[in-house]
C-alpha positions in Angstrom: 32.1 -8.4 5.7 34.5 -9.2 3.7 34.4 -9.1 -0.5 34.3 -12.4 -1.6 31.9 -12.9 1.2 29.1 -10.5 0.0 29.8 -12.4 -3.6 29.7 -15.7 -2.1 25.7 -14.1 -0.2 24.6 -12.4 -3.8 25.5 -16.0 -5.8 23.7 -17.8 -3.0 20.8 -15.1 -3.2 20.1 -15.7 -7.0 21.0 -19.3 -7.8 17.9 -22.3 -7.9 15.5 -20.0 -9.7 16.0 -17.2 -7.0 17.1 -14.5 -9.3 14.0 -15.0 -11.7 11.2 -14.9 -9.0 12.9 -11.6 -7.4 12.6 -10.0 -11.4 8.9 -11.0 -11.0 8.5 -10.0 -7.4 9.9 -6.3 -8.6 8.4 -6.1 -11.9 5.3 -6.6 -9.7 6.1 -4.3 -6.9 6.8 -1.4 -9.8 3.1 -1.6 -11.0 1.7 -0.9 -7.6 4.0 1.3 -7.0 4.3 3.4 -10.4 0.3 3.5 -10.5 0.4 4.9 -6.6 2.4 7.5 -7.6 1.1 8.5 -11.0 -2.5 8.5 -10.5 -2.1 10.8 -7.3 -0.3 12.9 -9.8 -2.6 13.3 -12.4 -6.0 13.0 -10.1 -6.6 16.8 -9.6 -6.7 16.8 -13.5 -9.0 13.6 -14.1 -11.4 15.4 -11.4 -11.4 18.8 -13.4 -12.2 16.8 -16.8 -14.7 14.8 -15.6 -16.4 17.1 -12.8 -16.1 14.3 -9.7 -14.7 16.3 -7.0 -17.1 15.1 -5.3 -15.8 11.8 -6.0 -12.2 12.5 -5.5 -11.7 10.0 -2.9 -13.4 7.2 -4.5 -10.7 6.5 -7.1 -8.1 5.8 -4.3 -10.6 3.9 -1.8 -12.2 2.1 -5.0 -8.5 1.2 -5.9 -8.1 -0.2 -2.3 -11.2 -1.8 -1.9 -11.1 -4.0 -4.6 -6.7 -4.6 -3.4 -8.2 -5.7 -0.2 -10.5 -8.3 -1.4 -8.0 -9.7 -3.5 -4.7 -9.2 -1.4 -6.9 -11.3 1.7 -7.0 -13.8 -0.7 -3.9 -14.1 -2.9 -2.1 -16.2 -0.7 -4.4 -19.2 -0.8 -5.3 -18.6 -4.3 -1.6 -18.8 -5.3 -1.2 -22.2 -2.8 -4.1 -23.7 -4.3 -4.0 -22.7 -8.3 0.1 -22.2 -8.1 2.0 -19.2 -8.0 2.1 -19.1 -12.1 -1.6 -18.9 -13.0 -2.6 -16.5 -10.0 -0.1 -13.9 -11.8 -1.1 -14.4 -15.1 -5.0 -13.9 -13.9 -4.6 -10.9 -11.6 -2.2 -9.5 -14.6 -5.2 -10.0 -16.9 -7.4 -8.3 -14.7 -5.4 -5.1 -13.5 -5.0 -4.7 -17.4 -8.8 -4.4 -17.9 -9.4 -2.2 -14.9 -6.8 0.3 -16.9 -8.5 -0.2 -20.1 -12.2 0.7 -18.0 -10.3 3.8 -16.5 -8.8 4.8 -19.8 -12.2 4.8 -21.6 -14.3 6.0 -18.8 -17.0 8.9 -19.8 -17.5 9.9 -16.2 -15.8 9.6 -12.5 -18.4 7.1 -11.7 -17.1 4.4 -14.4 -13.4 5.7 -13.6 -14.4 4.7 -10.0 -15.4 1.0 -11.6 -12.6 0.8 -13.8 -10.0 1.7 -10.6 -11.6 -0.7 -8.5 -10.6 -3.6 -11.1 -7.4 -2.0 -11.2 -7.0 -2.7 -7.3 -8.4 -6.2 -7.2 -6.0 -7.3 -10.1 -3.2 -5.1 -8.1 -3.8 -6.8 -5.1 -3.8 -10.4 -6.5 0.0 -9.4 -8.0 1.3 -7.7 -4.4 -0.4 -10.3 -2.4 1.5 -13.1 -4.7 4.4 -11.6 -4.7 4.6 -11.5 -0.6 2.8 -15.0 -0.6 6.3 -15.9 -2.6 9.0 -14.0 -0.1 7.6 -16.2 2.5 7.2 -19.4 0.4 10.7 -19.4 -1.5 13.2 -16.8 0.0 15.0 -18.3 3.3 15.3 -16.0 6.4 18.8 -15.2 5.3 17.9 -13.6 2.2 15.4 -11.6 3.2 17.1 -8.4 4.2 18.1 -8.4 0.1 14.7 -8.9 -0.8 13.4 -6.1 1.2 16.0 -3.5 -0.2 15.3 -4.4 -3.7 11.8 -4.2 -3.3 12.6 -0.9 -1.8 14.9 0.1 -4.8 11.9 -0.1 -6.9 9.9 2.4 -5.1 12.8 4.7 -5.3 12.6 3.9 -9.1 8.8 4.7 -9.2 9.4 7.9 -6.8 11.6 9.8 -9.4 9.6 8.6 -12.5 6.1 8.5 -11.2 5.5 12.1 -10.7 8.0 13.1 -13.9 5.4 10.8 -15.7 2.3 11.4 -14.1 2.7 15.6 -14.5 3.9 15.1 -18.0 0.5 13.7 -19.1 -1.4 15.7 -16.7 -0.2 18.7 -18.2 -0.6 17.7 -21.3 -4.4 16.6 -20.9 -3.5 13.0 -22.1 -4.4 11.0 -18.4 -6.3 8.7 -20.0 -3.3 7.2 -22.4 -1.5 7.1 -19.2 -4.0 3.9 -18.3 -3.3 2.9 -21.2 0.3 2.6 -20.7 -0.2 0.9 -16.9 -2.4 -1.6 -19.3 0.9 -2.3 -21.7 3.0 -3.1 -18.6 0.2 -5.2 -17.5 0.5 -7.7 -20.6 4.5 -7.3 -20.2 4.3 -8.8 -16.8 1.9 -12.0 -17.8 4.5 -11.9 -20.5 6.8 -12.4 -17.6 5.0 -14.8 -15.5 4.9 -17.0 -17.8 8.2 -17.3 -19.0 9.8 -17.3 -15.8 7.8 -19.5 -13.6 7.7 -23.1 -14.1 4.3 -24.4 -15.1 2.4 -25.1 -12.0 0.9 -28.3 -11.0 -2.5 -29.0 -10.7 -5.1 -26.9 -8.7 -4.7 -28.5 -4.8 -8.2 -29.6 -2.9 -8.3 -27.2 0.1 -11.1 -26.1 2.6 -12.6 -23.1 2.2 -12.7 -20.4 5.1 -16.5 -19.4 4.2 -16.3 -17.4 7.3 -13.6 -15.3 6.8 -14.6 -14.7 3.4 -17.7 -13.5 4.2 -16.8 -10.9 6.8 -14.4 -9.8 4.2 -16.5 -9.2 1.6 -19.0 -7.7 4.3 -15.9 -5.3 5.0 -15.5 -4.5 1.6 -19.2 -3.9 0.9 -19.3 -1.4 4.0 -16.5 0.6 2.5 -17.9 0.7 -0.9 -20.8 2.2 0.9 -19.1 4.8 2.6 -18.0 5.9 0.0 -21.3 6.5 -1.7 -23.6 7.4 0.8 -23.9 11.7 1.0 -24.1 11.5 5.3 -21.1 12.4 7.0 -22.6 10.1 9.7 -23.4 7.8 8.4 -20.6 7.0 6.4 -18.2 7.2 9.3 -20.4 4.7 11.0 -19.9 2.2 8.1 -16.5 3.3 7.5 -16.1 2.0 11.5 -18.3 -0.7 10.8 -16.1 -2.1 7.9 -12.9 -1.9 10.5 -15.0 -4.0 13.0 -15.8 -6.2 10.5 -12.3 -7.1 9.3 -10.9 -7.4 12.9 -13.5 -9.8 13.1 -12.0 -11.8 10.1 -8.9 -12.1 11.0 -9.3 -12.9 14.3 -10.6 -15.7 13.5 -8.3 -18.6 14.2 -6.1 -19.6 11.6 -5.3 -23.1 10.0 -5.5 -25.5 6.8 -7.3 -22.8 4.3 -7.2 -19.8 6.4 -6.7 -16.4 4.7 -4.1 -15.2 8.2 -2.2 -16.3 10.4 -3.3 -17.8 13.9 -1.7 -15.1 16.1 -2.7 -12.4 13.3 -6.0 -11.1 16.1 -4.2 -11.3 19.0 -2.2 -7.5 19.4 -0.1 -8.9 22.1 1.6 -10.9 19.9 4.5 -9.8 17.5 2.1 -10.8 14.4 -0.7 -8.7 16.0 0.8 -5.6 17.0 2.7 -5.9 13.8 -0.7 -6.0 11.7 -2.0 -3.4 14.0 0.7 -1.1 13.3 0.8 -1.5 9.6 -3.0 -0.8 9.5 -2.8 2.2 11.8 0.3 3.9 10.2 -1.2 3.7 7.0 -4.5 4.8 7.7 -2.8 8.1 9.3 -0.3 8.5 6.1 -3.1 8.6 3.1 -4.6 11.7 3.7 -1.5 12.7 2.0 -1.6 10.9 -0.4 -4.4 11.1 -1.5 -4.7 15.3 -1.3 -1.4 16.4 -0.6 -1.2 17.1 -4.5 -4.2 19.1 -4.8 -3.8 21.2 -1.9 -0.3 21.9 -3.0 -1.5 23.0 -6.4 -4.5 25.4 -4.5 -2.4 26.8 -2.0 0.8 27.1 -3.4 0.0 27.5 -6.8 2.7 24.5 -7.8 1.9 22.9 -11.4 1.4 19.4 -11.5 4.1 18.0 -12.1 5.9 20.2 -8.8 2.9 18.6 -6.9 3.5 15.3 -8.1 7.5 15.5 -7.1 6.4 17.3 -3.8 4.2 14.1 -2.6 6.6 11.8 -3.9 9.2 12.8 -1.1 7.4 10.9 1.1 8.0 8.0 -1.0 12.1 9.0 -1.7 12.6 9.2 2.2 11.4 5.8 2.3 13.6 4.3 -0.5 16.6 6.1 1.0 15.9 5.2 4.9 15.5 1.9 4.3 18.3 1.4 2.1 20.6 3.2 4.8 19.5 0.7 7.8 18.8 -2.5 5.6 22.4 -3.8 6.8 22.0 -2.9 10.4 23.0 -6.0 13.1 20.0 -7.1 15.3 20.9 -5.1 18.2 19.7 -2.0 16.4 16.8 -2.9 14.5 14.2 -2.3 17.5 15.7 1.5 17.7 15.2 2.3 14.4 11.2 0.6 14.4 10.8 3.1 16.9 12.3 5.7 15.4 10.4 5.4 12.5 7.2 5.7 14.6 8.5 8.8 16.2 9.2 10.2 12.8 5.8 9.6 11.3 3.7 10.7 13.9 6.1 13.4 14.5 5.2 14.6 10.5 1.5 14.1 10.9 1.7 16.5 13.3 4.1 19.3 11.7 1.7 18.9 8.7 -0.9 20.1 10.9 0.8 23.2 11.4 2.4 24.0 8.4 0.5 22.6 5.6 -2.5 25.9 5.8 0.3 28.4 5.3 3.7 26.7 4.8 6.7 28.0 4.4 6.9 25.2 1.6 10.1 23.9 2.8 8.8 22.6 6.1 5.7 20.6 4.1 8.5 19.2 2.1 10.6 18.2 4.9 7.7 16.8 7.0 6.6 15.0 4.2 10.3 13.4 4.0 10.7 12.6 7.4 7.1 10.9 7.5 8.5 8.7 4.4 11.9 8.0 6.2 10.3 6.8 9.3 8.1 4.3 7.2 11.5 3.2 5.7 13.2 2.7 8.7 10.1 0.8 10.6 8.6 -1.2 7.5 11.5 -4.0 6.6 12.3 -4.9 9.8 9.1 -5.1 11.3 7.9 -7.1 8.4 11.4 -9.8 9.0 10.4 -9.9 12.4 6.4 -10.8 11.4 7.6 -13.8 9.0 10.2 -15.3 11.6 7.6 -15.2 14.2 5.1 -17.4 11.9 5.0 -21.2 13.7 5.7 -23.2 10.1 5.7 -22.8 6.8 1.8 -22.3 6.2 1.6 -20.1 8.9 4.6 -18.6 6.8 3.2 -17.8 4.1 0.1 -16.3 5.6 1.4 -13.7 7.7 4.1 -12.8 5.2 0.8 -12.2 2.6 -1.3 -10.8 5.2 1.7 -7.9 5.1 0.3 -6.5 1.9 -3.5 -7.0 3.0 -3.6 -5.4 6.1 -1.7 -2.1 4.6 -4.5 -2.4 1.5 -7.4 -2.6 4.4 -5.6 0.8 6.2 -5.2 2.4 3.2 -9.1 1.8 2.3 -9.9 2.9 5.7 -7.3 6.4 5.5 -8.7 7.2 1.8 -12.3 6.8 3.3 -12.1 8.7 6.4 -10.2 11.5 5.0 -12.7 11.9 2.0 -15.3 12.2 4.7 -13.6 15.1 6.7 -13.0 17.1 3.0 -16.2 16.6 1.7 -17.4 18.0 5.4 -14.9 20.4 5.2 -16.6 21.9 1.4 -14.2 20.3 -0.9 -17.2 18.3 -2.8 -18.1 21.2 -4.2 -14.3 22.2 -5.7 -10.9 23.0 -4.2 -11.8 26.5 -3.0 -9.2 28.2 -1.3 -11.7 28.3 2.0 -12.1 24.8 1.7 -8.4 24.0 0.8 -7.1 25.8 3.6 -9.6 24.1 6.2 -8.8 20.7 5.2 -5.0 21.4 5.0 -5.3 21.2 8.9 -8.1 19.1 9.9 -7.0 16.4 7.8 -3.7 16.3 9.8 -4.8 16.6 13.1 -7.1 14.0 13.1 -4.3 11.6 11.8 -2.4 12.1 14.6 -4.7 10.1 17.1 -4.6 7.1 14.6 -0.8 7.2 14.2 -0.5 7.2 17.7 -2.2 3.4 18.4 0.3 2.4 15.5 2.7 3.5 17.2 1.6 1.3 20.2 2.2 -1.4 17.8 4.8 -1.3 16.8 6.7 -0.5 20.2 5.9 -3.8 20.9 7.2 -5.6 17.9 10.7 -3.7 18.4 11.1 -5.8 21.5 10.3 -8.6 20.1 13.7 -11.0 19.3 14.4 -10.4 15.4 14.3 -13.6 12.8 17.5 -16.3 13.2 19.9 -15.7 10.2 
């Protein structure tokens, strides 16, 4: 391509308005992002301040529970009320779940105040993918990805530098503070940027769907806070069989998915499958790579923080290298991402207990590169498989709530297995070095039906340019 072609694209890319809504798509993207990163950063500290190891979990299912309510439901809320007011609302919100988290006494109201975070969080992702689909044509969409990208990559080098700074400094809670400033800049920036909207549309309400999703939510929430292994893995299943159910239900005028978005032989399906699966398998690092990190390997947390984040920089940097790659080779590289994240899962199995270091840090790259190279096109190839415009919109929104329901799911069952495994009681070495491999190994089976899922979207025919 040559020059003044690729300045003919970007002038294309940003005029009619095009140039604002990315800003507000990004600025959006960065405060999911930034608060993933941080708070995993800074949670072994909360959890020795406030004595909730116990509860260490919670604040990353809590955060996902309440981002999977709203994320189902951001894309009809922002049809129906416009795309301006359902910013400036779930900005409002995720601002006073920081100020809840900032000024809790206890982990229990820290739990409450993250969950707010996660339903206003979820409103602002699911909006901003609602608006991809809505406002961005197919040809512009590779751009969109890769930008959005470039803000993790953003978040990866500043969350952890952040997060450790105040950990280490005992000041966590001005850190929520801080997310809540942000939060008021970006209604700031809704409102300015967006036109006003017009006036709230008339539209049926999918009672159904709704209800199994709040049923889905509620069995989480549960699982969380019941004290039997059993039982909580029964509900934590429960809450997956419940929001299967929901979005199998057929789509249409008012639905919260698409019509194909239950149906795994489709591209939609498998897509959603994969995304849920993948993610599931992924957050027990997340959520306690840091910690065991610090206990076994005696890193600060800052060095934790930077350590975890790899995964994230091997996503900003794979999908940056293939976002430019011709058709022919976008199935190759979904499966190669695959092969790379189950492939990490299960080196982490071996080398997390007793290292070398270098290999966790590798194997926590790769397993971030394979997400970059799998995620953007698989999520091109879920949009230009939606029948019309509604349908559109849905399954590019549905993107953001199906991760949020897999990363629920992955916080859940891997708080079940620590907690079994003694680390309710502290991060003992014993208990540190037990869940360093159990937590792994059972990932793998998980990763594996993603995997299934997305083979079959990377033979599907890619989006029209």
């Amino acid at each position: 391509m040559s020059l003044s072609t690729r300045t003919l694209g970007w002038a294309d890319f940003l005029a009619e308005g095009r140039g604002a809504r990315l800003a507000l798509i990004c600025l959006g993207v960065w405060l999911n992002a930034a608060d993933s990163l941080v708070t995993s950063t800074i949670m072994p500290t909360v959890g020795r301040d406030l004595g909730g190891y116990a509860y260490f979990s919670w604040a990353t299912a809590a955060y996902m529970v309440g981002a999977i309510l709203s994320g189902a439901t951001a894309a009809r809320l922002s049809a129906q009320f416009g795309l301006r007011r359902a910013m400036v609302v779930a900005g409002i919100v995720t601002a006073l779940g920081c100020a809840v988290s900032a000024l809790a006494p206890d982990m229990i109201i820290l739990v409450a105040g993250r969950w707010v975070q996660g339903l206003g969080s979820g409103w602002i992702v699911g909006a901003c993918y609602a608006a991809i689909g809505a406002m961005f044509p197919q040809r512009h969409l590779a751009r969109i990805f890769a930008a959005m990208t470039g803000v993790w990559g953003v978040a990866t080098v500043l969350g952890p530098l952040v997060g450790g700074a105040f950990a280490e400094g005992g000041h966590w809670r001005a850190l929520f503070w801080a997310f809540a400033a942000q939060c008021l800049a970006f209604i700031v920036a809704a409102i300015w940027l967006l036109p006003e909207d017009a006036p709230p549309a008339v539209q049926r309400t999918p009672w159904g769907q709704l209800a199994l999703v709040l049923a889905g939510v509620g069995l989480i929430g549960a699982a969380d806070l019941t004290g039997s292994v059993v039982l909580a893995s029964a509900l934590c299943l429960a809450s997956v069989a419940t929001f299967v159910a929901a979005v199998r239900i057929n789509g249409g005028a008012g639905a919260l998915f698409p019509r194909a978005a239950g149906d795994p032989a489709s591209v939609i399906g498998a897509a959603y499958l994969s995304y849920f699966a993948l993610t599931a398998a992924a957050m027990c690092f997340s959520v306690y790579a840091p910690a065991l990190l610090q206990r076994l390997y005696g890193l600060s947390p800052l060095a934790a923080g930077y350590a975890a984040g790899l995964e994230a920089l091997g996503w900003t940097v794979a999908a940056l290298g293939v976002a430019g790659l011709s058709e022919r080779w976008q199935g190759w590289v979904i499966r190669l991402g695959v092969v790379c994240i189950v492939g990490s899962l299960a080196a982490l199995t071996w080398v997390m207990k007793a290292g070398p270091l270098a290999a966790i840090l590798v194997a926590a790259t790769v397993m971030g590169a394979g997400f970059g190279f799998s995620a953007g096109f698989t999520s091109r190839r879920v949009i230009a498989a939606a029948s019309d415009e509604t349908e559109r919109e849905l399954a590019s929104a549905g993107i953001n709530s199906v991760r949020q329901v897999g990363n629920a799911a992955g916080a859940c069952l891997s708080g079940i297995v620590a907690n079994l495994l003694g680390m309710s009681a502290g991060i003992g070495l014993a208990s540190a070095q037990a869940s360093a491999v159990w937590l792994f190994a059972l990932s793998v089976p998980m990763a594996l039906l993603g995997a299934i899922g997305a083979w079959h979207v990377a033979g599907a025919k890619a989006e029209a340019p």
